[in-house]
DRENTORKOL-3810 file (N, C-alpha, C; in nm, 4 decimals):
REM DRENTORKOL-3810
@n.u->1.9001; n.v->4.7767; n.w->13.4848; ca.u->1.8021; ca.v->4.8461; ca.w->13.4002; c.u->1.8424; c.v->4.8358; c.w->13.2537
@n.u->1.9643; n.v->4.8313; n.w->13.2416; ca.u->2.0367; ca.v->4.8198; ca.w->13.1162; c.u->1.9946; c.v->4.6947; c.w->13.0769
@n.u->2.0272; n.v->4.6236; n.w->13.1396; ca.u->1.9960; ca.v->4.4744; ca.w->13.0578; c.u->1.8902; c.v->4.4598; c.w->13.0702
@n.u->1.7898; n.v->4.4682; n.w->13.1549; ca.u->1.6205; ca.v->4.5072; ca.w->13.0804; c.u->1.5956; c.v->4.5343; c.w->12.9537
@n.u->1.6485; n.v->4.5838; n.w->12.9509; ca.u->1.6062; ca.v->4.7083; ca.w->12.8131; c.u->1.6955; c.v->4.6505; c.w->12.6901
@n.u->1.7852; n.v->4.6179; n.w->12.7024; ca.u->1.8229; ca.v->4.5018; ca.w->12.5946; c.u->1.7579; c.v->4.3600; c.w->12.5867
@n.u->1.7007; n.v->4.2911; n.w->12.6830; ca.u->1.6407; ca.v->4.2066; ca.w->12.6275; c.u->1.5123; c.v->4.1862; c.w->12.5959
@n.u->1.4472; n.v->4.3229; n.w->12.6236; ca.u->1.3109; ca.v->4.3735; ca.w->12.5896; c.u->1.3113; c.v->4.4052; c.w->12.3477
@n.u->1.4298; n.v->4.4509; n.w->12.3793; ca.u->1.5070; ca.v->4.4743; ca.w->12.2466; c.u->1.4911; c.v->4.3124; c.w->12.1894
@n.u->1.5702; n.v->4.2558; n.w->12.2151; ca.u->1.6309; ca.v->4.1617; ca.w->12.1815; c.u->1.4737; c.v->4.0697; c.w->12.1141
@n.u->1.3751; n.v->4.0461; n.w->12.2167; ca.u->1.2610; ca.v->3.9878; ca.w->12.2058; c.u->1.1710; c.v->4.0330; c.w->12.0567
@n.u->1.1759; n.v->4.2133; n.w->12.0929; ca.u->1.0989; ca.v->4.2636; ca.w->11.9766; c.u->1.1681; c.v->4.2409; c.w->11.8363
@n.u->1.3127; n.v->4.2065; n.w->11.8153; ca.u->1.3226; ca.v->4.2202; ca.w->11.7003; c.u->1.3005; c.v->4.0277; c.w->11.6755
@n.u->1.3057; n.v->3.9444; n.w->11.7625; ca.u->1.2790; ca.v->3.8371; ca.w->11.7320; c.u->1.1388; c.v->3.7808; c.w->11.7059
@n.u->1.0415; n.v->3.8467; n.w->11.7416; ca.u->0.9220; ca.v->3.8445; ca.w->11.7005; c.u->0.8897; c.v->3.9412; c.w->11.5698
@n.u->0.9800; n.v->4.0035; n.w->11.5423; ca.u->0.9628; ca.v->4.0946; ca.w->11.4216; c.u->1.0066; c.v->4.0088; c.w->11.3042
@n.u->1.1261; n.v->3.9452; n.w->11.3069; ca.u->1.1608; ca.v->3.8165; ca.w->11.2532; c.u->1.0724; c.v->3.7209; c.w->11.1648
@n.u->0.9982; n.v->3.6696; n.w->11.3077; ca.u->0.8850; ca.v->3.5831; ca.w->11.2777; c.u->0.7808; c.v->3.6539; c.w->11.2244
@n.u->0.7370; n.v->3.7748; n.w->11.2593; ca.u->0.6150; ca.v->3.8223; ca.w->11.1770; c.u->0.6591; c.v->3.8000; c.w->11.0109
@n.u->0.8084; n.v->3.8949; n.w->10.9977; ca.u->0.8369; ca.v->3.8872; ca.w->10.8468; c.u->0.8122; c.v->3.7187; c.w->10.7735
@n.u->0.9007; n.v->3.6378; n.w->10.8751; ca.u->0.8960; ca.v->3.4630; ca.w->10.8451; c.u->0.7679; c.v->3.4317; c.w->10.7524
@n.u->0.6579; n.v->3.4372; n.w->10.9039; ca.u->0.5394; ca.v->3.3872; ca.w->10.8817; c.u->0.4589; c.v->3.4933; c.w->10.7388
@n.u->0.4727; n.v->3.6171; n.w->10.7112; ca.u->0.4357; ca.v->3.6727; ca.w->10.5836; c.u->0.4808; c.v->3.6422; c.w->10.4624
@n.u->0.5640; n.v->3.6145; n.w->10.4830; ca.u->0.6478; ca.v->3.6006; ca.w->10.3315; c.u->0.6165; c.v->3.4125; c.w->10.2985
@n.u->0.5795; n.v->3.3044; n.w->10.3944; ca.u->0.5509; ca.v->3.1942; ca.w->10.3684; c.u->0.3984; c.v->3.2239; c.w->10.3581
@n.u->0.3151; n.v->3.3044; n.w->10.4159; ca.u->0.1780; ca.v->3.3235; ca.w->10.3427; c.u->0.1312; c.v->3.3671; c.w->10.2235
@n.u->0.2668; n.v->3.4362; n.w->10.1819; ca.u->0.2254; ca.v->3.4972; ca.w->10.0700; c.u->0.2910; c.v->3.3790; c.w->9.9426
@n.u->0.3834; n.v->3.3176; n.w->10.0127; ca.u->0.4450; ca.v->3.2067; ca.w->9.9037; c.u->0.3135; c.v->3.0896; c.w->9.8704
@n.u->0.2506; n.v->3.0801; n.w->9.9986; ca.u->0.1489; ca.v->2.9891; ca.w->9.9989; c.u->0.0096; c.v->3.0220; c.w->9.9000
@n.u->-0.0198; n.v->3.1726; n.w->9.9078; ca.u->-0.0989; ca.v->3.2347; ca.w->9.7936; c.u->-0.0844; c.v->3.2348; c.w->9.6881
@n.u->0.0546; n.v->3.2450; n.w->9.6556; ca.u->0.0833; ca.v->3.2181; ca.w->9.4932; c.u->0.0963; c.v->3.0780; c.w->9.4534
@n.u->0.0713; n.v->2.9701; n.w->9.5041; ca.u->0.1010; ca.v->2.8556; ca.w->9.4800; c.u->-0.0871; c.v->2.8414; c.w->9.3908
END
């Protein structure tokens, strides 16, 4: 159950990652 729950963890902050990734290159792409 433990390790469930860490790699449920593990996933959300890696897609949190990519959300930040992908915003910050949209917004680089707007100011261009």
């Amino acid at each position: 159950m433990f390790m469930k729950d860490m790699i449920i963890s593990f996933i959300l902050i890696i897609l949190l990652i990519i959300c930040v990734l992908v915003g910050v290159a949209f917004l680089t792409l707007l100011e261009r």
